[in-house]
The first five atom37 places (N, CA, C, CB, O) and aatype in JSON, in Angstrom:
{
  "aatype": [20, 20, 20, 20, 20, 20, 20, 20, 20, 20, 20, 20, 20, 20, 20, 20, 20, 20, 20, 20, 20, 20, 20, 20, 20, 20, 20, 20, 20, 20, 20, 20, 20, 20, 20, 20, 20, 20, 20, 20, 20, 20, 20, 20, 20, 20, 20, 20, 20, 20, 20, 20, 20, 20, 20, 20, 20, 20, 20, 20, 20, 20, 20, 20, 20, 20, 20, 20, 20, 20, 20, 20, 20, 20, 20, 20, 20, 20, 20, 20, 20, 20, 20, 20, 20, 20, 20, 20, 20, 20, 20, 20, 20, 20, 20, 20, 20, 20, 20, 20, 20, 20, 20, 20, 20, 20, 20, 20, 20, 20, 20, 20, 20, 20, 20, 20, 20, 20, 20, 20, 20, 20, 20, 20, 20],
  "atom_mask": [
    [1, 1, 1, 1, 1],
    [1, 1, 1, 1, 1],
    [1, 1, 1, 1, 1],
    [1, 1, 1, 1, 1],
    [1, 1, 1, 1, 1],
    [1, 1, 1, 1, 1],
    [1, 1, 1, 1, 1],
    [1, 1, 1, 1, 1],
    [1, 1, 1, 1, 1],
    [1, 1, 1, 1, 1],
    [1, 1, 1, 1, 1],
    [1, 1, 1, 1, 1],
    [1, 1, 1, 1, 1],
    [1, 1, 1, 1, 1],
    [1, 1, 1, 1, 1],
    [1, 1, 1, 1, 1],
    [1, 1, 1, 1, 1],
    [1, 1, 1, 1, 1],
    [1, 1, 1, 1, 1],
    [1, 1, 1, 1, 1],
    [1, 1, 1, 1, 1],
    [1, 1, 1, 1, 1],
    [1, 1, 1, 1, 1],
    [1, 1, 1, 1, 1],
    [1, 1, 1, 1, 1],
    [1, 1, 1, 1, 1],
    [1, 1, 1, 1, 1],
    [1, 1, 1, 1, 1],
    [1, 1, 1, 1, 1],
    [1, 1, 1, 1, 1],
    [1, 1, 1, 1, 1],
    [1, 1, 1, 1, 1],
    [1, 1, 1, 1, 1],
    [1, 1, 1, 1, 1],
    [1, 1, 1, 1, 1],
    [1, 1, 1, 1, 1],
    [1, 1, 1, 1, 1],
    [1, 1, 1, 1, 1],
    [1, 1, 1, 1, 1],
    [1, 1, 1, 1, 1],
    [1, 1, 1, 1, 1],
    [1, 1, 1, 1, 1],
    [1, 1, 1, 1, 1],
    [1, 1, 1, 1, 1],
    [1, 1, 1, 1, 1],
    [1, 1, 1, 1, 1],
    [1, 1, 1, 1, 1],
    [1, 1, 1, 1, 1],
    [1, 1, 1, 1, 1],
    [1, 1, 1, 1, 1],
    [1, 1, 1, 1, 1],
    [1, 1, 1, 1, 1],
    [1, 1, 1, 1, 1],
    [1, 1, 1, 1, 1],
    [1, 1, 1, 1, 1],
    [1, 1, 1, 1, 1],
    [1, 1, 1, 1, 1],
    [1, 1, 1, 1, 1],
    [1, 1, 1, 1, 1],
    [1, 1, 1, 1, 1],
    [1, 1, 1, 1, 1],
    [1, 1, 1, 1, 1],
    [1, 1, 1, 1, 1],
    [1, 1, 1, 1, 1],
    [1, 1, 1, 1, 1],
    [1, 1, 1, 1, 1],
    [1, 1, 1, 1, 1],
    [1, 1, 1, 1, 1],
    [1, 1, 1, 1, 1],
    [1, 1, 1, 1, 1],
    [1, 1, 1, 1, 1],
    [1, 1, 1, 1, 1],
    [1, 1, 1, 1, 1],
    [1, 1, 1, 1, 1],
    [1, 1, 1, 1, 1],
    [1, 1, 1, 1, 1],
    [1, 1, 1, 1, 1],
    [1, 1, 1, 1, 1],
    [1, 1, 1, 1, 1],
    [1, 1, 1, 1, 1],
    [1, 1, 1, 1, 1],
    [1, 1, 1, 1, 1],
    [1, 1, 1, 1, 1],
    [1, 1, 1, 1, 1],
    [1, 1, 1, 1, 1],
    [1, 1, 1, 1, 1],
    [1, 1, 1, 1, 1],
    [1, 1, 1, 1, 1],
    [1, 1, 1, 1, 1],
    [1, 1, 1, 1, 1],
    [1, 1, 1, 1, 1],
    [1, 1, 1, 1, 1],
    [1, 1, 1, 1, 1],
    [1, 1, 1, 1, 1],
    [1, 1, 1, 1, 1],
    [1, 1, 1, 1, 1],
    [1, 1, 1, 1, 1],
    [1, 1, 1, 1, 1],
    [1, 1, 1, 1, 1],
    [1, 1, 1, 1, 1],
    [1, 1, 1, 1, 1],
    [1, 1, 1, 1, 1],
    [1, 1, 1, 1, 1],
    [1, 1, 1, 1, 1],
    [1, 1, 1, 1, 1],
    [1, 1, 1, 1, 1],
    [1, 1, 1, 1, 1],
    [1, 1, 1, 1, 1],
    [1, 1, 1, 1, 1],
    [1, 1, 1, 1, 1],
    [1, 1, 1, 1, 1],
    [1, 1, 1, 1, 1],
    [1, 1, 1, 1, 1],
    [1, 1, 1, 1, 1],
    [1, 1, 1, 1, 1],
    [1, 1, 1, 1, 1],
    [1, 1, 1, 1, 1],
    [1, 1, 1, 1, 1],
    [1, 1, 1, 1, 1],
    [1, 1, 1, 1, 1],
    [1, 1, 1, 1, 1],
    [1, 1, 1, 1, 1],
    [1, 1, 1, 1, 1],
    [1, 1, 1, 1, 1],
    [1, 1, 1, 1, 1]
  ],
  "atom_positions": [
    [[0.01, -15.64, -21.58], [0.48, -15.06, -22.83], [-0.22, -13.72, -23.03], [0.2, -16.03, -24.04], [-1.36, -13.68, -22.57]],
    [[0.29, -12.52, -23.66], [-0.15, -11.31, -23.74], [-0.25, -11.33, -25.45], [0.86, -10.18, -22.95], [0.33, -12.23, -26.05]],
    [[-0.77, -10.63, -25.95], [-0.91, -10.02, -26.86], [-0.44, -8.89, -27.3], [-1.68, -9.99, -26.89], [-1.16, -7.96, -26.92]],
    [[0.62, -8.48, -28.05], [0.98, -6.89, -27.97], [0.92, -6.32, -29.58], [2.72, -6.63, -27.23], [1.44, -6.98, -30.47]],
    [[0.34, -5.23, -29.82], [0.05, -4.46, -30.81], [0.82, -3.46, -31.08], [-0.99, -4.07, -30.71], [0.9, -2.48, -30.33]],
    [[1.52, -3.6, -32.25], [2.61, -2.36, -33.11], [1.72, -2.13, -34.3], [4.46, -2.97, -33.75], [0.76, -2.86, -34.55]],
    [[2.07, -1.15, -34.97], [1.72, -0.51, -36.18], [2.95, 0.1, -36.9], [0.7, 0.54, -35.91], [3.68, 0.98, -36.45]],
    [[3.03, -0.49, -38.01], [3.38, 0.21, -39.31], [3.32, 1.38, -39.58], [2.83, -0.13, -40.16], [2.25, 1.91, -39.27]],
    [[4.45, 2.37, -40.31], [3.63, 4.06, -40.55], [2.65, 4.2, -41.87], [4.98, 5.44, -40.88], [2.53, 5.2, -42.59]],
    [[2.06, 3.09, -41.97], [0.88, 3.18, -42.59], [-0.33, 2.95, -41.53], [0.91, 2.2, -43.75], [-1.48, 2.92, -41.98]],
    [[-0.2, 2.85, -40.72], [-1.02, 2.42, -39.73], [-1.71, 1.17, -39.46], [-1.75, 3.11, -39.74], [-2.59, 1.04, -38.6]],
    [[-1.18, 0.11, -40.38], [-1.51, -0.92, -40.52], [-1.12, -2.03, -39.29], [-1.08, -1.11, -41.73], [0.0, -2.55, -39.23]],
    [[-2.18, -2.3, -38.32], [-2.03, -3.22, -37.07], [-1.49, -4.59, -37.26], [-3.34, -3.41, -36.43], [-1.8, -5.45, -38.08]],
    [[-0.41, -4.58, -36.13], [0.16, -6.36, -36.37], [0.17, -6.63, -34.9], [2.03, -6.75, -37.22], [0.96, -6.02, -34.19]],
    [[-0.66, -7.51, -34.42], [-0.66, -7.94, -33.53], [-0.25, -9.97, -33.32], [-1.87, -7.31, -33.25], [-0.65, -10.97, -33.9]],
    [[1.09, -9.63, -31.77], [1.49, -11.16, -32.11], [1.65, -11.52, -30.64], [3.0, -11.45, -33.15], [1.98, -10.62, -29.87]],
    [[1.46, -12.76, -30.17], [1.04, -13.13, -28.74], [3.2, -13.16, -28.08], [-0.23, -15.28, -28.77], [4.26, -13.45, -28.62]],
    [[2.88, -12.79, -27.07], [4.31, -12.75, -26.05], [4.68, -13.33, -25.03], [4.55, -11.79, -25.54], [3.73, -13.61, -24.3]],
    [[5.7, -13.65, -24.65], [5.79, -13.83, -23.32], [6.29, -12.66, -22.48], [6.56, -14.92, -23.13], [6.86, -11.8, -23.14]],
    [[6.21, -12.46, -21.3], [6.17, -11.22, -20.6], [6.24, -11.73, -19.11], [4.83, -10.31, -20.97], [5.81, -12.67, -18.45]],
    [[7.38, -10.09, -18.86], [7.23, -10.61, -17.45], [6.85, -9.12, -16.39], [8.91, -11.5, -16.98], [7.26, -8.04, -16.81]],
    [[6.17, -9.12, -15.22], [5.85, -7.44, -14.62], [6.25, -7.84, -13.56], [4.29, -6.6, -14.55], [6.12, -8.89, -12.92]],
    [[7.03, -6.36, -13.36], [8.53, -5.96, -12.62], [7.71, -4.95, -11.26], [9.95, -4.74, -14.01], [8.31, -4.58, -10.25]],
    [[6.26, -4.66, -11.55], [5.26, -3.9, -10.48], [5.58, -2.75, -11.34], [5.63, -3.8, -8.6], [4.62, -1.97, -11.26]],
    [[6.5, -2.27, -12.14], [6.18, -0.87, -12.89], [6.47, -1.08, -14.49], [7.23, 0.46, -12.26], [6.29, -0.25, -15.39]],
    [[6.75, -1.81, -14.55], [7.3, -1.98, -16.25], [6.86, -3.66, -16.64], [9.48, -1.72, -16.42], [6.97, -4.7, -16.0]],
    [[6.42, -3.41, -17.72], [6.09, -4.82, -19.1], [7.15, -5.11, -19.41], [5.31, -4.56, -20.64], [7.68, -4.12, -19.91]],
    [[8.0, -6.18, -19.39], [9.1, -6.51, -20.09], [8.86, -7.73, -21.06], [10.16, -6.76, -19.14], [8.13, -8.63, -20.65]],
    [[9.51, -7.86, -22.51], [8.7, -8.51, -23.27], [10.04, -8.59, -24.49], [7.1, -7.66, -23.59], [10.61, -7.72, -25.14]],
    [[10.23, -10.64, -24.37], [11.6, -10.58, -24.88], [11.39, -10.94, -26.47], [12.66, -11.67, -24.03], [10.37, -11.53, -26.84]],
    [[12.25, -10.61, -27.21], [12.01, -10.27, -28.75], [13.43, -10.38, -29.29], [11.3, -8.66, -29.07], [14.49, -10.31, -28.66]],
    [[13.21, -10.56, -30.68], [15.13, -10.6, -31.23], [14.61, -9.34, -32.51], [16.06, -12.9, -32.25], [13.5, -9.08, -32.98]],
    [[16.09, -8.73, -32.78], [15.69, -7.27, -33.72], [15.43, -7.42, -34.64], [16.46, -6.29, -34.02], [15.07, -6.42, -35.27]],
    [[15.42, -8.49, -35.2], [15.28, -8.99, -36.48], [13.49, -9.16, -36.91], [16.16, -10.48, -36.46], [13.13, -9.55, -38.02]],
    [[12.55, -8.77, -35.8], [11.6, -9.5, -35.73], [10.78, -8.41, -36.53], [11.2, -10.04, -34.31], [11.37, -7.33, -36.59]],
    [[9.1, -8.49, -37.38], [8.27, -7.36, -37.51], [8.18, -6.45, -36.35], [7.01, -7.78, -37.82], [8.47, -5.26, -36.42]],
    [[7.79, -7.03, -35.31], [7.39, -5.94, -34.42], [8.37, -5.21, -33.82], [6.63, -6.36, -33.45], [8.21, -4.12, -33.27]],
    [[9.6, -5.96, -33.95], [10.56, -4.81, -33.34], [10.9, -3.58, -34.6], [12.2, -5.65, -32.77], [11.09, -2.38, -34.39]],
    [[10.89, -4.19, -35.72], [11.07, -3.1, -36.95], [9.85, -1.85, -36.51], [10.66, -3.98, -38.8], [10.03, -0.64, -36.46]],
    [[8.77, -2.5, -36.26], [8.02, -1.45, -36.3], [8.02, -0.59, -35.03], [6.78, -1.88, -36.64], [7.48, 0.51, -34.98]],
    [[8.76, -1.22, -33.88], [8.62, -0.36, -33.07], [9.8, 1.15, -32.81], [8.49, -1.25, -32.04], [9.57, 2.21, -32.24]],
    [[11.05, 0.65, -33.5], [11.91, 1.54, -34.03], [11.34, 2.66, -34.7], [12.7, 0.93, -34.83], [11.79, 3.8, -34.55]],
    [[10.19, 2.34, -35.57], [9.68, 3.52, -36.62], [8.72, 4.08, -35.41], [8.73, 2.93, -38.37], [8.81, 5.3, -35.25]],
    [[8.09, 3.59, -34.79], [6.92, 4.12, -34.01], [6.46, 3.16, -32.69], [5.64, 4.25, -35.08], [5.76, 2.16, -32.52]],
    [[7.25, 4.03, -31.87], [7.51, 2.9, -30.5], [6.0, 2.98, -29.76], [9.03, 3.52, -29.14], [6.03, 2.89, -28.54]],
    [[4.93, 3.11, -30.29], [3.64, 3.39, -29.51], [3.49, 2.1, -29.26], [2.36, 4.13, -30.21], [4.13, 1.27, -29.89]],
    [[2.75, 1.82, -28.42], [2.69, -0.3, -27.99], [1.5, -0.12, -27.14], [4.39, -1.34, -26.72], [1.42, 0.68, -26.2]],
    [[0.38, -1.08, -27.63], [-0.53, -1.5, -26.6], [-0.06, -2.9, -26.95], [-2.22, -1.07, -26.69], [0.4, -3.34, -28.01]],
    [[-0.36, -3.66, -25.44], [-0.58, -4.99, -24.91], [-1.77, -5.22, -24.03], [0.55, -5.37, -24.19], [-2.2, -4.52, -23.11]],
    [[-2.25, -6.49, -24.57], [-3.74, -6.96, -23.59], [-3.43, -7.84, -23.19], [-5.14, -7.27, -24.1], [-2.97, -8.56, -24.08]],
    [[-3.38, -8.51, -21.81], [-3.19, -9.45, -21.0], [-4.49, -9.71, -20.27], [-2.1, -9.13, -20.19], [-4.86, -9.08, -19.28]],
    [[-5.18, -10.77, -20.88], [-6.51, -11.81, -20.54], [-6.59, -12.87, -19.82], [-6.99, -12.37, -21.52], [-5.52, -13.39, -19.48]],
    [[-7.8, -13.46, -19.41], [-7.92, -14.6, -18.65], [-9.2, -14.86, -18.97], [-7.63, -14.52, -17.22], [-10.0, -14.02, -19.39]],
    [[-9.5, -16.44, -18.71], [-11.49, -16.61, -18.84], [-11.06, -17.6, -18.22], [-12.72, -16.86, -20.43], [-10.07, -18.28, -18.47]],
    [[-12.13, -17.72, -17.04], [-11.68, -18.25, -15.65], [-13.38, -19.91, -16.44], [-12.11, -16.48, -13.47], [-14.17, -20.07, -17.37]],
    [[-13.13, -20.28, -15.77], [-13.52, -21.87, -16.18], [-15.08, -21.4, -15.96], [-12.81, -23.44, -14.99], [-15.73, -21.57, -16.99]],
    [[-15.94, -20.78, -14.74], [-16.84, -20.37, -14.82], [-17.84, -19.21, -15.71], [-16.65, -20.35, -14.03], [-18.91, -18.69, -15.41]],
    [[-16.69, -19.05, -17.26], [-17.11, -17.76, -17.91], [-16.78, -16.31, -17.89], [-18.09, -17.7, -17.69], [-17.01, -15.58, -18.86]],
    [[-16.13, -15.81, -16.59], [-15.61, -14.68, -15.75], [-14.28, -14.53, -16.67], [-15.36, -15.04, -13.95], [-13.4, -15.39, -16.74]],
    [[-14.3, -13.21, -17.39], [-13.32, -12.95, -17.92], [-12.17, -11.77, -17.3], [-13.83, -12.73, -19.05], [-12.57, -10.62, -17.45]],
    [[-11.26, -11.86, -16.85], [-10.63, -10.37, -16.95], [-9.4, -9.98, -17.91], [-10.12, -10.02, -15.57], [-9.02, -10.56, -18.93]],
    [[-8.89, -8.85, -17.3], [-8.1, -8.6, -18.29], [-7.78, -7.19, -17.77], [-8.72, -8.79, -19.74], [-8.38, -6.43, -17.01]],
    [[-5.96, -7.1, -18.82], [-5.87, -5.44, -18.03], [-5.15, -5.19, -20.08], [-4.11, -5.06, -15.79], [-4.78, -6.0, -20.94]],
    [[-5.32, -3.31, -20.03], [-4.53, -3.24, -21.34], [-4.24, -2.23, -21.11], [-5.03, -3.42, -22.66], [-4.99, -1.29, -20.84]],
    [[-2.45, -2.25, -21.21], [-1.31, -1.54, -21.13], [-1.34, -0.8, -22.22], [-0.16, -2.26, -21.0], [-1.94, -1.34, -23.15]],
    [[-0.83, 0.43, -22.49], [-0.22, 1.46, -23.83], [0.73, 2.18, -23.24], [-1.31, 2.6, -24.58], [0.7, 2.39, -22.03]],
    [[1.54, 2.56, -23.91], [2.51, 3.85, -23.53], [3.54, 3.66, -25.0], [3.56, 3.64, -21.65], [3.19, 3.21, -26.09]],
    [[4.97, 4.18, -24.56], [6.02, 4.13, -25.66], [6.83, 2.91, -25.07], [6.98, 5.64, -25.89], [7.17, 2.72, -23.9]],
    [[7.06, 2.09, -26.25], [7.95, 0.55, -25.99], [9.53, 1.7, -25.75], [7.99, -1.07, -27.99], [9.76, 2.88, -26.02]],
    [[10.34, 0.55, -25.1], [11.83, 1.07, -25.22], [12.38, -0.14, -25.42], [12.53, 1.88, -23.96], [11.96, -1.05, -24.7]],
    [[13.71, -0.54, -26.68], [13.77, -1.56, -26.74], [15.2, -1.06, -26.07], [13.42, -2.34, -28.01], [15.63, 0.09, -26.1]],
    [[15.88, -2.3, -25.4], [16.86, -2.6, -24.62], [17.64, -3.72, -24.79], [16.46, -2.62, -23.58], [17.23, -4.85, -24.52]],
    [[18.92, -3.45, -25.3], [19.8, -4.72, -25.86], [20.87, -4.5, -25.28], [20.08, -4.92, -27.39], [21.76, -5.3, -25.54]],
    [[21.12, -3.64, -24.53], [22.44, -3.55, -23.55], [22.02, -2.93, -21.94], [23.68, -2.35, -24.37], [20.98, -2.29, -21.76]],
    [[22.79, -3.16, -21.1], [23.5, -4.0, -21.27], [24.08, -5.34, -21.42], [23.66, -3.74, -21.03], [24.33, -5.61, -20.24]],
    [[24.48, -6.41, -22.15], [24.35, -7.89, -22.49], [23.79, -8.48, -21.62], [25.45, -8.6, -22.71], [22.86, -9.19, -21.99]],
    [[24.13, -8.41, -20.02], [23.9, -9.48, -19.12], [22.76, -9.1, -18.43], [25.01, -9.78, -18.22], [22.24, -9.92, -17.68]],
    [[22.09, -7.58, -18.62], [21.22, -7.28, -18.07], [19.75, -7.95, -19.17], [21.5, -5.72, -17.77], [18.64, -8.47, -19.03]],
    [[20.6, -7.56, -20.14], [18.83, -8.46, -21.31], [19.0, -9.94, -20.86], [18.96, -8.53, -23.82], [17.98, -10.45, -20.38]],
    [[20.38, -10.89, -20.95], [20.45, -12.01, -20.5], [19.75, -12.31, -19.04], [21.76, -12.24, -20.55], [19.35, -13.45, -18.78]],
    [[19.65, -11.53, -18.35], [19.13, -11.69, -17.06], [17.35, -11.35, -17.31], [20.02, -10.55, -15.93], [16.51, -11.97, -16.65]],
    [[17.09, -10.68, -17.98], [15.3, -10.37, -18.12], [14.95, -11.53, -19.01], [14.73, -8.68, -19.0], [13.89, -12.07, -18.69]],
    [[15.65, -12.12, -20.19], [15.31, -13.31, -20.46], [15.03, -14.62, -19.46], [16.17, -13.51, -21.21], [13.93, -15.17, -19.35]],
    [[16.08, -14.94, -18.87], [15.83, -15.66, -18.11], [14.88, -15.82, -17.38], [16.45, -15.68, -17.7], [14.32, -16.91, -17.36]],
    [[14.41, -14.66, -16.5], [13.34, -14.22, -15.65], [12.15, -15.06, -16.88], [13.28, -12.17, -15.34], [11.54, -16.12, -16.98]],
    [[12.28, -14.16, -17.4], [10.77, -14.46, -18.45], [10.58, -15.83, -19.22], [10.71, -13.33, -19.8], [9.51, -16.2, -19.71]],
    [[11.4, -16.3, -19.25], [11.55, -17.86, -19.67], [11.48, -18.29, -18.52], [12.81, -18.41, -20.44], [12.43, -17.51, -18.43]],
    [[11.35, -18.74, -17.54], [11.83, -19.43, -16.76], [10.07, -19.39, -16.08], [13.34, -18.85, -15.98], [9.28, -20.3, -15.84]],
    [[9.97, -17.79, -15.94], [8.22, -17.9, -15.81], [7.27, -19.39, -16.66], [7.57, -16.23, -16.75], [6.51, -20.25, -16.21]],
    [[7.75, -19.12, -17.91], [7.14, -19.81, -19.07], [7.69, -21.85, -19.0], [7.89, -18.75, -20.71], [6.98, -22.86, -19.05]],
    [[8.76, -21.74, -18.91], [9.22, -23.33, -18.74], [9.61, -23.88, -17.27], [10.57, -23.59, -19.66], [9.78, -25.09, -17.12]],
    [[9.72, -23.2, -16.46], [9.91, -23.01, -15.3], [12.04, -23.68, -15.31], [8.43, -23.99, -14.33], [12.89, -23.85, -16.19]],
    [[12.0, -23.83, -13.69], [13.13, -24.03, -13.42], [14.01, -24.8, -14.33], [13.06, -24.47, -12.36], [14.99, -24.16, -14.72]],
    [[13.92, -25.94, -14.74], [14.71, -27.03, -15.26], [14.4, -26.83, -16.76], [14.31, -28.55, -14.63], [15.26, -27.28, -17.52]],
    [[13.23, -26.18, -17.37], [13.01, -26.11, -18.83], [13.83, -25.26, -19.47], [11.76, -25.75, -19.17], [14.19, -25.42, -20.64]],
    [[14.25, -24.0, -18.48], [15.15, -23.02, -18.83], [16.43, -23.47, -18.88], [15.1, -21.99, -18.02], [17.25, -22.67, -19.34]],
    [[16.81, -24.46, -18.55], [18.1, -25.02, -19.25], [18.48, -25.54, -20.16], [18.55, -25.58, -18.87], [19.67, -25.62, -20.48]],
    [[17.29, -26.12, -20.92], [17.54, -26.5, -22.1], [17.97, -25.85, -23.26], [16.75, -26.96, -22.33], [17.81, -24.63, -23.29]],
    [[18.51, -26.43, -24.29], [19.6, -26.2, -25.46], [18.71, -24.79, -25.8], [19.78, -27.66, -26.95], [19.14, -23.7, -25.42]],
    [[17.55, -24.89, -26.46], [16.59, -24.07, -26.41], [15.94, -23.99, -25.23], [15.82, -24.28, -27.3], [15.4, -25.0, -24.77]],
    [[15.88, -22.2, -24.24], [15.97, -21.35, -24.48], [17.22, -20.83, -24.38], [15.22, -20.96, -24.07], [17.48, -19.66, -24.66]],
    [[18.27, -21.89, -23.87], [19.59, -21.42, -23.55], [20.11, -20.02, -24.79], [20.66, -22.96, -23.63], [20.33, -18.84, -24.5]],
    [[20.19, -20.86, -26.56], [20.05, -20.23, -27.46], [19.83, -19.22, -27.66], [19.63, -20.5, -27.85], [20.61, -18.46, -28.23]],
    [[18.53, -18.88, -27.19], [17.86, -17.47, -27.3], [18.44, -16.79, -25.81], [15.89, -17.59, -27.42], [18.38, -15.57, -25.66]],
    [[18.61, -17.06, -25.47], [19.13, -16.15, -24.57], [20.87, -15.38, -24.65], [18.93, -16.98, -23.33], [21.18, -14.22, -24.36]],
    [[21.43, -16.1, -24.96], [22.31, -15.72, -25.8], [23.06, -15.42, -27.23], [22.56, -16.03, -25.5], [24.23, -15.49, -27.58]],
    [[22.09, -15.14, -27.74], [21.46, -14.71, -29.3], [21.9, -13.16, -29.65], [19.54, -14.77, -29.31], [21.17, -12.17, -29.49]],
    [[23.11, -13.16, -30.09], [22.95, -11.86, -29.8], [22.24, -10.47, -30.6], [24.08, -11.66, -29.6], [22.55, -9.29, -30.73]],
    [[21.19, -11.32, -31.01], [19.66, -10.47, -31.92], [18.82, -10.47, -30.89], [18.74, -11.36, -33.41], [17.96, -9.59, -30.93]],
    [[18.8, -11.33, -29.83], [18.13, -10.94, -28.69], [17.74, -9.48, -28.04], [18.78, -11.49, -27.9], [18.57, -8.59, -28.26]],
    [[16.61, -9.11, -27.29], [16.89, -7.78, -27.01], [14.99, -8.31, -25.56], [16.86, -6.18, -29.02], [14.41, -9.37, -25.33]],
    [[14.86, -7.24, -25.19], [13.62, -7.04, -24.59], [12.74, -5.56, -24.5], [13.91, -7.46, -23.34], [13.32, -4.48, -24.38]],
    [[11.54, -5.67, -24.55], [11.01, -4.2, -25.18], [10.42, -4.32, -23.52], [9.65, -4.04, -26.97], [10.03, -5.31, -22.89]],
    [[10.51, -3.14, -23.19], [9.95, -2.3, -21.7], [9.13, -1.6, -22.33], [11.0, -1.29, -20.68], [9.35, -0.9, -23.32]],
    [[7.95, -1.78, -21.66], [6.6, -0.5, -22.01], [6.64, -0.55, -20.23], [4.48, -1.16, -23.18], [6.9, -1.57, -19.6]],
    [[6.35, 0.68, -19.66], [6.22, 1.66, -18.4], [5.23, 2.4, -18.88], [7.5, 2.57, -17.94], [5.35, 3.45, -19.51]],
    [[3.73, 1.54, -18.41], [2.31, 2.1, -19.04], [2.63, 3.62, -18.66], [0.65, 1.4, -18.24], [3.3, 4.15, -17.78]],
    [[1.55, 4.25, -20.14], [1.26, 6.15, -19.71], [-0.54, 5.52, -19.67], [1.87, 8.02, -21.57], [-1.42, 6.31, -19.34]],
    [[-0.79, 4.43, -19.96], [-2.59, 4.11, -19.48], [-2.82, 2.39, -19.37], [-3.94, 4.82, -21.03], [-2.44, 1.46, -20.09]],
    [[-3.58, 2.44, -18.21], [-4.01, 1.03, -18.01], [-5.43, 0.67, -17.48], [-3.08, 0.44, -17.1], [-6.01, 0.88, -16.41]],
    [[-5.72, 0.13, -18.53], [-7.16, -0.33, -18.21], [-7.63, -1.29, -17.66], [-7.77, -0.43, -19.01], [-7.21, -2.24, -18.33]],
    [[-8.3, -1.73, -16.77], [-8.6, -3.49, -16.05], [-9.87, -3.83, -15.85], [-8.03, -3.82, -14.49], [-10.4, -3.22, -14.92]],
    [[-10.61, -4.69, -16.48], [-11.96, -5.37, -16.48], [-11.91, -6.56, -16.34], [-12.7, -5.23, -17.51], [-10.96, -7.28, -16.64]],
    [[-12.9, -6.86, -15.9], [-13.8, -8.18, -15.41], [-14.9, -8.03, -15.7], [-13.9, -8.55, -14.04], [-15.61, -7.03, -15.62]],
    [[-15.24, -9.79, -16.34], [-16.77, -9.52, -16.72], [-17.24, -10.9, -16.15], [-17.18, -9.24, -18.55], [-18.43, -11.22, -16.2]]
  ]
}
């Protein structure tokens, strides 16, 4: 699960955990328009996401993405197809058939936000 951070044009931080999937150049990260963070990313598409781990021995890493979100709701079968991907990560093969996420995947408030980092940071501790 990632974490991804929008702001308000008050500058007021809302941060809400995601599912996500990486394509080797792009964050893809599925969302319906209706949601806070997609409102806010319309007003101000700036987006950091932190994607963590704490490994059983204490060893933490982690990488954190920023750049400009792009949200993407067409074309239909192409968001239907990045959903899937990204659900399917999350419930795997046979979970992705169910009634729910079927739903959301064809929702048509559905959409997916692409961030194509402009900075990425990666630690281990």
């Amino acid at each position: 699960i990632a974490r991804m951070a929008t702001a308000d044009l008050m500058g007021q931080p809302h941060v809400v955990p995601v599912w996500f999937g990486w394509d080797g150049d792009s964050l893809w990260i599925t969302s319906f328009s209706n949601t806070r963070k997609v409102k806010e990313l319309k007003l101000n598409p700036k987006l950091s996401v932190v994607i963590d781990i704490a490994e059983e021995a204490g060893e933490t890493k982690g990488v954190l993405l920023e750049g400009t979100a792009i949200l993407v709701k067409e074309p239909r079968e192409f968001v239907r197809r990045q959903c899937l991907w990204i659900y399917t990560k999350y419930l795997g093969e046979k979970g992705v058939l169910d009634e729910e996420p079927q739903s959301w995947i064809n929702e048509p408030l559905n959409l997916v936000i692409r961030l194509t980092p402009a900075f990425i940071h990666v630690w281990s501790y």
